[in-house]
N, C-alpha and C positions, 0 to 999 in steps of 0.2 A: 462440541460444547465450549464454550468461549470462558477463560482462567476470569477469575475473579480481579474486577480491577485494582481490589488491595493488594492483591499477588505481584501483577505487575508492576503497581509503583514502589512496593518493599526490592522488587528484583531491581530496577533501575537505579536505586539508592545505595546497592551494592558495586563494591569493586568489579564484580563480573559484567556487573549492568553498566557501569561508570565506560567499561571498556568498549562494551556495544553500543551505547550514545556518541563517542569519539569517533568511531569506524563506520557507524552508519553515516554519521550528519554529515562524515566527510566525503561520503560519497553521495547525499542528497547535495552538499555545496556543490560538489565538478557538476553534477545534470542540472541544475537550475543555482548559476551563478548569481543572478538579478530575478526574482521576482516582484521590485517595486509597478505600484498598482496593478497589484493581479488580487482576483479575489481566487483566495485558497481555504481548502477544507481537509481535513485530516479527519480518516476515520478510523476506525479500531480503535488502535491505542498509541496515537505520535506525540505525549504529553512531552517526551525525551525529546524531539528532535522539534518541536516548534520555537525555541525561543529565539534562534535566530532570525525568524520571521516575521518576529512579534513588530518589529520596528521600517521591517518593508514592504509587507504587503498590504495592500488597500483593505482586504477585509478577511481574517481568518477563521475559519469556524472549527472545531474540537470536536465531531460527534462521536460519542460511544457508543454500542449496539447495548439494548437494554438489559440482555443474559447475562454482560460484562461486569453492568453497574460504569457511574460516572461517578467522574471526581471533579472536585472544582478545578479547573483552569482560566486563568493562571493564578496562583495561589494568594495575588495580590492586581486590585485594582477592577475592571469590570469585567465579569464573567463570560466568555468563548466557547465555553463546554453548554455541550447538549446530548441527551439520552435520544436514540433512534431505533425504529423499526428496521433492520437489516433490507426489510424487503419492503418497504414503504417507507420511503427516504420524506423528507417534510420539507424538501427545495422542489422550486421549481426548474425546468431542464431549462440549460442553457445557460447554469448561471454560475459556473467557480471556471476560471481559466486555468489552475492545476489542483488535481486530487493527489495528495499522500494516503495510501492504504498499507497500514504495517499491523498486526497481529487482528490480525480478520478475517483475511480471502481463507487461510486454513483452518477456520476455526466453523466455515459459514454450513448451514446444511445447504443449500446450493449457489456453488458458486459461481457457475453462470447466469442466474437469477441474479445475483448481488452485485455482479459486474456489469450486466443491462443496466441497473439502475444507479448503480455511479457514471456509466456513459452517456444515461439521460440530462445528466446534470453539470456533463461537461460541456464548452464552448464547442462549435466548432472552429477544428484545429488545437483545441484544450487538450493539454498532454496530462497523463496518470503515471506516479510509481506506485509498482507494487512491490514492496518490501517480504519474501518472504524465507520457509525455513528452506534450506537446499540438498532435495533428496539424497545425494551422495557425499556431502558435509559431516562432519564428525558431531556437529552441534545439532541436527536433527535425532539423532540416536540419543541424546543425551537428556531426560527428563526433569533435570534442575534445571531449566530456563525454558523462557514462552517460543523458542525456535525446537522443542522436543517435544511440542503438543501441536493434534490437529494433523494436518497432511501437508507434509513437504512434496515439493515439487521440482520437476526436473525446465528444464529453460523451454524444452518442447511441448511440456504439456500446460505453460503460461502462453507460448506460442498460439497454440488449440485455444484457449480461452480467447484469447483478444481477436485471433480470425472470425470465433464466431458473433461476436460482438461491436463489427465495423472498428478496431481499434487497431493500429498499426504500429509493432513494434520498430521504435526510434535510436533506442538505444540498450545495453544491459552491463551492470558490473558485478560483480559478485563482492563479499565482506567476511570478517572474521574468520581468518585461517589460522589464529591462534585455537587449540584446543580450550573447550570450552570447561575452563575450571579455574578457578578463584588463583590459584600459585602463577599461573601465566595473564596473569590482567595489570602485572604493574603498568602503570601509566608512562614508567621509562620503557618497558618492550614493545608498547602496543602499536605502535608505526614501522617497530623492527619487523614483529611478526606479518605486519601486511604487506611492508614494500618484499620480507623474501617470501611471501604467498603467491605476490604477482606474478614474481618472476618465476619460482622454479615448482608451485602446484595451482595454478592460474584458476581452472576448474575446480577445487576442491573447498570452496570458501560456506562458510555455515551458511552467510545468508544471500539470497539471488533480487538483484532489485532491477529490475525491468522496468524500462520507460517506454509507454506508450502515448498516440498518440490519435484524437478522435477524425478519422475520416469518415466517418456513414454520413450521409443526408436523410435516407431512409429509414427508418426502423424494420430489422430482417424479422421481427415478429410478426409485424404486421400482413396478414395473409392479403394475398392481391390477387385481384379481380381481373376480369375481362368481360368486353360486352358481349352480349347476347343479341346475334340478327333472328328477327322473329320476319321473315318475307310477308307481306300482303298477298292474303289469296285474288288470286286473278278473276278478271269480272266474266 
């Protein structure tokens, strides 16, 4: 069941949320330094980490899953946000050269369904993050924030998804290894606690963001055929 989109953007406007916008977006900066003229789409909920985008990519689109509810974005100027069918996306394939997916893949009743159809939609060669909670993270136990709801997952079992979906993991970093509670969010520790996360519990970071990367040509759904010799009877 997918948190209420006012939930989320009350959490974001929080020091605990203020801490996870800094942490994340700086790890969407290192995996996509430059996206000028890419068209990019963000689904779930990346109101937090699109504005540094707002000014480089060629075209970006907001969509929310409708269980969510949507919010206007960007809260000034012409509207980017759109309400979506999780499993009846309303792009046609072939057409954002990077997908953001943050509070979604956990929340979806099937998430190999949901990730077909964001791969439909990618270029080929169009790379995906997926932002999500990290099963053995202290932040997935923890039910005051959108990384303690829905199903955390381990790097192996995002591994399993993208195989079965022609997608090709590119790269992976993990994020927030502060405990996740409002007294550890000052905005002076929050680089402390990630540069010593890196170094001395590397694996143990709340959240897992996985970049893949679309290689299928074919659709593995697609059931395939063979001909049929029917021989002529002999005269």
């Amino acid at each position: 069941m997918y948190p209420d989109v006012r939930e989320l953007s009350q959490f974001y406007q929080t020091r605990l949320g203020k801490m996870v916008e800094t942490c994340i977006s700086r790890r969407l900066a290192a995996l996509w330094p430059d996206i000028g003229d890419k068209d990019v789409l963000s689904v779930g909920y990346g109101s937090s980490f699109l504005p540094p985008w707002q000014t480089q990519a060629r075209r970006l689109v907001n969509a929310m899953p409708a269980r969510q509810g949507v919010e206007q974005w960007p809260a000034q100027g012409p509207v980017q946000s759109v309400l979506i069918d999780p499993l009846a996306l309303p792009f046609a394939d072939n057409c954002f050269d990077r997908i953001l997916v943050a509070h979604f893949l956990e929340e979806a009743a099937d998430p190999l369904a949901s990730l077909f159809q964001l791969t439909d939609c990618l270029v080929s060669g169009g790379k995906m993050v997926l932002v999500l909670p990290h099963r053995i993270g202290l932040w997935a136990a923890n039910s005051n924030t959108p990384f303690g709801h829905g199903r955390a997952y381990s790097y192996f079992q995002v591994l399993r998804l993208l195989e079965q979906t022609g997608l090709k993991c590119t790269a992976r970093t993990q994020a927030l290894f502060a405990p996740p509670y409002p007294w550890f969010a000052a905005p002076a520790n929050t680089k402390a606690w990630e540069r010593t996360g890196e170094i001395f519990w590397p694996f143990f970071g709340g959240a897992l963001l996985v970049e893949a990367q679309k290689i299928r040509m074919i659709d593995p759904r697609t059931p395939k055929t063979q001909p049929v010799y029917c021989p002529e009877p002999s005269a």
